[in-house]
C-alpha positions, 0 to 999 in steps of 0.5 A: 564611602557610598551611602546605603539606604535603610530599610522601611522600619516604619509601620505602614511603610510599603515598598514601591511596587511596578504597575500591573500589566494590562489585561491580555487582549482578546484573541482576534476573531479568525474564519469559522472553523468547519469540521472536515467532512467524514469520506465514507466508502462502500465495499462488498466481499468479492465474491458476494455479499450486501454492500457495507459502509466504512469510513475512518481509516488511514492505512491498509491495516486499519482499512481491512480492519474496517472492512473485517468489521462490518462483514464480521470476519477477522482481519487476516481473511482478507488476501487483497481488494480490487476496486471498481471489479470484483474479479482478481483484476490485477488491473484494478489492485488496491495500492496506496490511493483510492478514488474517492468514487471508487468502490472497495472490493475484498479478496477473502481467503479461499482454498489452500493448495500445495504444489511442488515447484522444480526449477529449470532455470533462474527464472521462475516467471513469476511478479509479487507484491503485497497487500501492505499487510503480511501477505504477499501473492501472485501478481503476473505470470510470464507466459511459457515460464516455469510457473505458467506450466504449472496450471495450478497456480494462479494470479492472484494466489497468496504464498503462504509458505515454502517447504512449510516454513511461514512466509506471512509477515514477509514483504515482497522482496523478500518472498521474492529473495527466498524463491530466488535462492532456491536451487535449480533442478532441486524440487521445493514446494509452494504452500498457496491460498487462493481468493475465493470466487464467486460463481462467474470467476470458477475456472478464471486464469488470468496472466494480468497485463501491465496496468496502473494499478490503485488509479482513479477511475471516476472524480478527481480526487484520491484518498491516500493512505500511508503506512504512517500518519493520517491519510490525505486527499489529494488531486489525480496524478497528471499524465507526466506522473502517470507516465513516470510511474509507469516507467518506475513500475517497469524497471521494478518488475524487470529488476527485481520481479515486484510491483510496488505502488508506494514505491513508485509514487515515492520515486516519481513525487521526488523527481517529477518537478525536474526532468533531469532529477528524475533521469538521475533518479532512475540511473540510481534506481537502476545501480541500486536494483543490478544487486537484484534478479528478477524471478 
């Protein structure tokens, strides 16, 4: 029989207790830590005003609000922004990144103007993109082409609606999906709004050619702005990157008749480590984009 132990029933009798852990050393003394230095930007109203300062964004959404704020305006009058140019320079189009020297120029909305639009074949001549935002404009038109004889229309032009259905909040493609659709020989109209000019920029129609657009013009670095998340610095595309970009940025506008930086740069920061991963890359792209017709 195993013998059991019996309580204490003694006054002053305590239980045998483990002994107490010692006190949590002190953490150890890492490098200072330095707050990161605030990236301020200096923009103007294309078309004239004072310069302002902004500083605190990480998208494009939260850039116009900047920039709404300080020229008091509302965020929807900006169409698009330039950098480093005050004309409606295709070349010189904001995308994903900024120079950290670079200057922000905003495209506010100017004259609205319809035009009616009658197709003689599948396609219109025309490349969009958008301004990450809800807008979607003009971003090349192919000289000879449908659109290029109608004089009316212009690089830089924002399509607002077609047959009066609201198009604003769309991206690109889809714009570029509902143009496609529209049936040859019968007439459809184009709602546009176009940037307004400043005094030296009155008469301006420009057909755009192939640029990088959004590259850095001075430093080395570039702020990179993201749909989601924080923005990040980081160094200039080597000149493989911008190559490939480039090489990416084509095959988008024969395919599919759009520009789209972030697009691009996704495509390339995936592939540019191997050769080989980005031929394969681009032969899926390119599958992927057959589905497509370029406008």
């Amino acid at each position: 029989m195993k013998d059991h132990k019996a309580p204490c029933q003694n006054q002053g009798c305590t239980e045998p207790t483990a002994p107490p852990l010692p006190p949590p050393s002190p953490p150890s003394a890492g490098p200072p830590e330095y707050p990161r230095p605030r990236l301020i930007f200096h923009t103007q109203l294309a078309h004239g005003s004072p310069t302002g300062r902004i500083h605190g964004f990480t998208n494009v959404k939260e850039l116009y609000a900047k920039i709404a704020e300080v020229f008091n305006i509302s965020p929807s009058e900006i169409l698009f922004c330039t950098l480093n140019s005050h004309k409606v320079d295709m070349q010189k189009l904001l995308g994903g990144q900024i120079g950290l020297e670079d200057f922000i120029f905003a495209h506010v909305r100017g004259e609205t103007k319809e035009v009616e639009v009658t197709k003689t074949e599948d396609a219109l001549g025309l490349t969009i993109t958008d301004n990450g935002a809800g807008y979607a404009f003009i971003k090349r038109i192919k000289e000879g082409s449908t659109i290029d004889r109608l004089k009316a229309v212009c690089v830089g032009d924002h399509i607002e609606a077609i047959n009066d259905q609201s198009i604003v909040g769309c991206r690109h493609y889809e714009v570029a999906k509902m143009l496609k659709e529209q049936p040859r020989g019968l007439p459809f109209t184009l709602r546009l709004v176009e940037p307004k000019k400043a005094f030296d920029m009155i008469g301006m129609r420009t057909k755009a050619p192939k640029s990088n657009e959004g590259k850095l013009v001075n430093g080395r670095e570039t702020l990179r702005l993201r749909s989601k998340g924080a923005a990040t610095v980081q160094e200039v595309q080597s000149e493989f990157e911008e190559q490939a970009t480039s090489k990416v940025d084509d095959l988008l506008e024969s395919y599919m008749g759009i520009r789209d930086l972030e697009l691009e740069i996704v495509v390339c920061v995936l592939s540019v480590r191997c050769f080989a991963k980005f031929l394969r890359c681009c032969n899926s792209l390119l599958s992927f984009v057959k589905q497509f017709y370029t406008l």
